[in-house]
SELOMAR-16278 format. One record per residue (C-alpha): x, y, z. Coordinates in steps of 0.02 Angstrom, whole numbers, plus 50000, padded with zeros to 5 digits. Layout:
// residues N
XYZ...
***
This chain:
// residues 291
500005000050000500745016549952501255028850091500475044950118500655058449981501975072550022501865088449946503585089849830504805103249875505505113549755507195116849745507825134849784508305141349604506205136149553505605143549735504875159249721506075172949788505005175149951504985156849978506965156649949507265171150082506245162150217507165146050182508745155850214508225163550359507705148750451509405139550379510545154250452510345150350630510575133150624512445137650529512575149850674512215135750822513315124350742514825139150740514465140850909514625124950944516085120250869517025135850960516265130351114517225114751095518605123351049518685133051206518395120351332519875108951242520915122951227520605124851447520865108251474522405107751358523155122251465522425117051636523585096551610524875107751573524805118151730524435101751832525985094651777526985109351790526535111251972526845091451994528435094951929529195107751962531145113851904532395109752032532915127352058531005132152088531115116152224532555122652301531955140152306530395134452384531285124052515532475140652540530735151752565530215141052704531825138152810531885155552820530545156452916530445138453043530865142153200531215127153266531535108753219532205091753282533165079453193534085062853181535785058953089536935047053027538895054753013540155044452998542005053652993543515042052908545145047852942546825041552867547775032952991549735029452991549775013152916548615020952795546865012952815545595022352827544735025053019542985025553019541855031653169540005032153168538865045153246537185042153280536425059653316534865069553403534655085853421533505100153417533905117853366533275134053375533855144153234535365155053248535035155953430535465137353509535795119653478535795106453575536335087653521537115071153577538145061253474538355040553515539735029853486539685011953542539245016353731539835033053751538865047853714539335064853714538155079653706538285097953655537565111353704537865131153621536745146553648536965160853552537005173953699538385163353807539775164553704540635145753684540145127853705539635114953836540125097253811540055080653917540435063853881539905049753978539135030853958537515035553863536465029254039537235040554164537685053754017536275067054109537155067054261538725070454236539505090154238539895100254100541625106453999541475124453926542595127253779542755143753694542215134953521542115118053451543955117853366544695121653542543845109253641544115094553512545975101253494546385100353672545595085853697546465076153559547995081853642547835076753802547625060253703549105058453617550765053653678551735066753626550475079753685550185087353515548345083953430548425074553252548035085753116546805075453014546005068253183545885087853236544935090253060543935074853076543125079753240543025096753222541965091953050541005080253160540555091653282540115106053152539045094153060538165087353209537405101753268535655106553209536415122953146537075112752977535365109152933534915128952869536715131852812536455117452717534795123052589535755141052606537265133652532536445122952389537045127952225536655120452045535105108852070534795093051973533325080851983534095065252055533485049451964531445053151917530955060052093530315077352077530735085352242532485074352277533825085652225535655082452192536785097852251538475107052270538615116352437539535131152458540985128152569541115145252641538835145952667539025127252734540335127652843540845146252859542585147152952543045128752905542805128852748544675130952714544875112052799543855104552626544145100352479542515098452398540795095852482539165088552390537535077952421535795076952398534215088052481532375080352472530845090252500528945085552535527725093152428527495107352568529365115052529529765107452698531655099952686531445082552745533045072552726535025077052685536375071752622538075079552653539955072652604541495082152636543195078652567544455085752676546065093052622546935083152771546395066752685544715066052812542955062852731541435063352802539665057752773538095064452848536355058552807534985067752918533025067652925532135081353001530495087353093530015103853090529055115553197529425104553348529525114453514531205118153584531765124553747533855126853759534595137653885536515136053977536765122454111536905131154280538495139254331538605124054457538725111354330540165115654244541435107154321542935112654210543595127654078544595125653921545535140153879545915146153677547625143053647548635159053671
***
């Protein structure tokens, strides 16, 4: 059975010309919507084009924007506490190598004190600086009984270490590489490393794929300030969260005397700290600077 009858439509050119300009006029805006569309599309792929570049951009960022970032917020912690790993090797005279390991805690209260213990085997010795008492306080005892014991003042680090490696010796007179080892031991012990440290970072690199794990040259002279004339070259790593907060370091020193040292710390910030000097009635002995 046939289907209904439809009235033919004639095509444009045989249209009357009033006929023609109403086709046209309802044909226009459906050109126009489709336009519209299309640059709608265009737009919203041209956002999200731009927007996955921006998210990857921020999710990884250069190393130098990393390390700036890191910088930014050191500058402004106040406090922090931390662990570390430093183990000093120093040539000896039948020309081995002697290697001591540090474990180290400490807390630190920037530019204004430190305070630390560093354990060997059973002994433990802590340190203790504040910037308004000139000098430092050290005692070294079995790690059980190591809070009872009295405290040595020292005018600085070098001159405690220095007298004490030559009371050790049997000729009275320190050895210049174990001088340099433990004055680098003590230096890089002591909470105040940690800020020198992302201060003293120079020419950042993306180590392996990790984004925010850095591999660095230090400064000597930022890193180590008046020592820095004891080293020969001093490198590592520094590792941030995604907060700019420096997490973890990693420091090695080649000494001009032959000494190296490695350092690997992890660190807490924001942690409260209290450090003041031990009483007047605990320090049971002075070491003067050499004259």
């Amino acid at each position: 059975m046939p289907g209904p009858l439809r009235r033919p439509t004639a095509p444009d050119s045989l249209a009357p010309p009033t006929l023609r300009r109403a086709r046209h006029a309802i044909r226009a805006p459906r050109h126009l919507a489709r336009g519209l569309l299309a640059l709608v599309i265009g737009v919203v792929l041209v956002l999200a084009t731009g927007g996955f570049v921006f998210a990857e951009a921020a999710a990884a960022p250069p190393p130098d924007t990393v390390l700036s970032g890191a910088r930014s917020f050191v500058g402004r912690a106040g406090s922090w506490s931390y662990t570390a790993t430093v183990q000093v090797s120093v040539p000896s005279a039948a020309g081995s190598a002697l290697v001591v390991t540090h474990q180290v805690t400490g807390t630190d209260l920037v530019a204004r004190a430190t305070d630390f213990d560093t354990t060997v085997g059973p002994t433990s010795t802590e340190y203790l600086a504040v910037k308004a008492a000139p000098g430092v306080w050290v005692r070294t005892g079995a790690t059980t009984t190591l809070t009872s014991l009295g405290w040595v003042h020292a005018p600085s680090y070098t001159d405690y270490e220095s007298s004490l490696l030559a009371a050790r010796s049997a000729t009275g007179t320190a050895d210049p590489s174990a001088v340099a080892g433990a004055i680098l031991a003590d230096l890089v012990s002591s909470g105040d490393i940690i800020p020198a440290l992302v201060a003293a970072a120079r020419d950042p690199h993306r180590q392996s794929s990790s984004v925010r794990s850095l591999s660095v040259r230090f400064d000597p002279h930022t890193a180590l300030g008046s020592l820095a004339g004891l080293v020969n070259d001093v490198f590592g790593e520094v590792i941030v969260d995604s907060s700019d907060h420096p997490t973890q370091l990693l420091l090695q020193i080649a000494a001009a005397t032959g000494t190296n040292v490695l350092a690997h710390y992890t660190v807490t910030w924001g942690t409260p700290v209290t450090i003041s000097p031990p009483a007047a009635a605990d320090v049971v002995s002075e070491v003067s600077a050499p004259s």
